[in-house]
N, C-alpha and C positions, 0 to 999 in steps of 0.2 A: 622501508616506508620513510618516505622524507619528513623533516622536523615540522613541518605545516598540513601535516594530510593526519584528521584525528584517528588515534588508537581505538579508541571506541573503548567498554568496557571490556574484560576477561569474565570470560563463560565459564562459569565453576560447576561442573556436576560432582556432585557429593556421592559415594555408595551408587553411582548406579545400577540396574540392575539386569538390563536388556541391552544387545551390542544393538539393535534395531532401533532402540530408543536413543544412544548415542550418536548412529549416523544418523537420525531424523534431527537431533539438536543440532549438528552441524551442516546439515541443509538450512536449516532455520538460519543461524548463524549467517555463515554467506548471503543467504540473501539480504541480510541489513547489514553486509559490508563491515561482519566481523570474523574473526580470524582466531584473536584470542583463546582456545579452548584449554582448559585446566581438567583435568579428572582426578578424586578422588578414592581410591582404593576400590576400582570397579569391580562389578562382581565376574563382567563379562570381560572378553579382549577386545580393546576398541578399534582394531586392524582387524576382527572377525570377519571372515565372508558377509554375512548378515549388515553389519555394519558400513561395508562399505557399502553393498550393495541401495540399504536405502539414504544414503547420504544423496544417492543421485548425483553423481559430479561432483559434490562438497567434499571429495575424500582427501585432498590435503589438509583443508583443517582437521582432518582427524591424525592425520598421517603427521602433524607438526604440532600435537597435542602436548602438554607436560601431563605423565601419568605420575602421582603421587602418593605415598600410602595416609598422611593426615591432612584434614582441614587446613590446621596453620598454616603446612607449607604453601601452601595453593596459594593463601594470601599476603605470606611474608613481606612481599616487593611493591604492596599494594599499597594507596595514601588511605583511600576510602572503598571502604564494601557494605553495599545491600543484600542483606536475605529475605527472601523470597518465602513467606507464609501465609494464608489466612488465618492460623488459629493466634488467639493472644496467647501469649508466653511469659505474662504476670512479668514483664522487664520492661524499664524505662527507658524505652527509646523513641527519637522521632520515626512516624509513619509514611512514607509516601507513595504515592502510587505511581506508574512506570511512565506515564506523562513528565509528572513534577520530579519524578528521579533520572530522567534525560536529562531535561536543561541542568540540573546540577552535575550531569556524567559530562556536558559539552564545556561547562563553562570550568571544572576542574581540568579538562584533558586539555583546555587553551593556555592552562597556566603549569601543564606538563605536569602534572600529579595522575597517578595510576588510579583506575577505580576497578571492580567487581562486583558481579554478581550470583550470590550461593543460590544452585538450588538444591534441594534435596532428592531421596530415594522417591522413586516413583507411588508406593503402597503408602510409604509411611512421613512422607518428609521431611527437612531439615530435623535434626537432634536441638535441645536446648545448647549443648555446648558449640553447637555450629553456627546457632544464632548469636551466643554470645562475642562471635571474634568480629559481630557485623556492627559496623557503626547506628545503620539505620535497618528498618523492617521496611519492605516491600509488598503490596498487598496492592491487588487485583481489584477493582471495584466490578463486580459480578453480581447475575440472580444469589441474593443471599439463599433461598431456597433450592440452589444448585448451583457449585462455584468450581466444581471439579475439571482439573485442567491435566491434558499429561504432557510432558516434560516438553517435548519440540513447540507445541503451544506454549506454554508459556517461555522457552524463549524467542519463541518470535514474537509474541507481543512484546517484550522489555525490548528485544533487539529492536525490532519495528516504530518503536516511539521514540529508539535513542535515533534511528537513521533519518526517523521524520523532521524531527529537532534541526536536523543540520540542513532543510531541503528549503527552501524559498522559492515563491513563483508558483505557478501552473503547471500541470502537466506537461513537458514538450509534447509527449507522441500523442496527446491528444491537442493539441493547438496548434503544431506546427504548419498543419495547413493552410490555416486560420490569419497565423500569423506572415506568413509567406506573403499569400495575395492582398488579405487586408478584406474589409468590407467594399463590397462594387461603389464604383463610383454613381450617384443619385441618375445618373444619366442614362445610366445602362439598367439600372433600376425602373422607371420611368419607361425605357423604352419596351422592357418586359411589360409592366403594367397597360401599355395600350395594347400589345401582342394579342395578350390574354384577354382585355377587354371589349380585342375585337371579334373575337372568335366566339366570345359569350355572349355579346350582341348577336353573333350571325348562328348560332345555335338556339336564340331564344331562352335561354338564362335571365339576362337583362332587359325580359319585353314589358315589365311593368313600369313605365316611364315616372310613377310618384314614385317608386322604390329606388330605381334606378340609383342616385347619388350617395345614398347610405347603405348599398350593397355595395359601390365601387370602394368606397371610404373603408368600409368593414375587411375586402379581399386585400387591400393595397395595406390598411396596416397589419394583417396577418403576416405578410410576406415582410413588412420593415421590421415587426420583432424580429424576425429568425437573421439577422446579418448577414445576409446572404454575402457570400463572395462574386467576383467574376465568373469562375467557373461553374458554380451550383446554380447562378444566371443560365448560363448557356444551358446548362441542362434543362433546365426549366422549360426555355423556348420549345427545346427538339422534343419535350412531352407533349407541349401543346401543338406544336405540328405534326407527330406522328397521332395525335386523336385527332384530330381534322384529316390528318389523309385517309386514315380507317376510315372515318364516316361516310366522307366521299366515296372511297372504293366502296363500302354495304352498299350507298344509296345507289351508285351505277349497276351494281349488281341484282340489286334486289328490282330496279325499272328494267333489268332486260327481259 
């Protein structure tokens, strides 16, 4: 990984207890373009069949895991770590939620400082002594009347808000078409709108001549909201000439 491409945080499971539950964190994982996995004295093996199987693809991060038997070590090399709780834990610490604990995971990893995030055993969660080697408490804002999350959940959401953090702009795969052509030029717009207007004319749509001006007004700013492109123009036409050549073809057919 080169000096300019961010580390992102290290994924700490504590105790785990299911090898399914660790290949699902590390599906999680890879998809927010992290890597980092630590384990704590798992219960299961995280090279299980099981495990890899539902990593789904993600099985190098598990395959390039540090397996460890305590807490500390997991985070010896770390500047700053978050654990991961909803319950209070009568400790004085700052709270943040995996929003506001991204932007501080992007803006330490710019100044090359390591971060972490502990989670706990699936049943029972993080220990008080797990939370206490964390600088700060991480905490989900959820239905307070149901907040229960299991483990690949919750780190894809922490993963997911730290990869959001680093994303600027729009969508490409959904703009890029968008962006390609551009909105039609008003000409080719315009020359839809008489297409359309004449064909409504000649179907009787537009035979109320007082309505007439504030019907065409009404169709023509429909079609200016949506920006249309060049191409979804073209489309446009070949609907309205294939309903006109239907009608035609019924009407000849239905006079023989």
């Amino acid at each position: 990984m080169s000096e300019t491409t961010p580390r992102g945080p290290a994924i700490i499971l504590v105790r785990p207890q299911l090898a399914e539950n660790m290949g699902t964190a590390a599906r999680a994982m890879l998809n927010c373009g992290l890597t980092d996995l630590r384990i704590v004295s798992p219960r299961a093996n995280p090279l299980d069949d099981r495990a890899i199987a539902a990593a789904s693809g993600a099985d190098k991060v598990l395959l390039s895991a540090r397996v460890v038997e305590h807490t500390k070590d997991a985070v010896a090399d770390l500047n700053r770590v978050w654990a991961t709780t909803g319950r209070d834990r009568y400790m004085t610490k700052p709270v943040y939620t995996p929003r506001e604990a991204a932007g501080h995971m992007r803006n330490l990893d710019s100044e090359g400082l390591r971060t972490g995030v502990l989670f706990g055993p699936e049943r029972t969660g993080l220990e008080n002594d797990d939370v206490a080697l964390a600088d700060t408490v991480l905490t989900v804002p959820l239905n307070p009347d149901y907040c229960s999350l299991n483990l690949a959940q919750a780190v894809l959401l922490i993963g997911y808000e730290w990869f959001q953090a680093g994303v600027s702009g729009s969508l490409p795969a959904m703009t890029k078409g968008w962006r390609d052509s551009g909105p039609a030029p008003k000409e080719k717009l315009v020359h839809f709108f008489e297409h359309l207007e004449r064909e409504l004319d000649e179907c009787g749509f537009l035979r109320i001549a007082d309505k007439r001006p504030v019907m065409v007004r009404n169709i023509r700013n429909m079609f200016q909201r949506a920006n249309l492109t060049g191409q979804e123009i073209q489309t446009l036409h070949g609907i309205v000439h294939e309903l006109v050549t239907y009608r035609h073809k019924k009407g000849k057919a239905e006079s023989s």
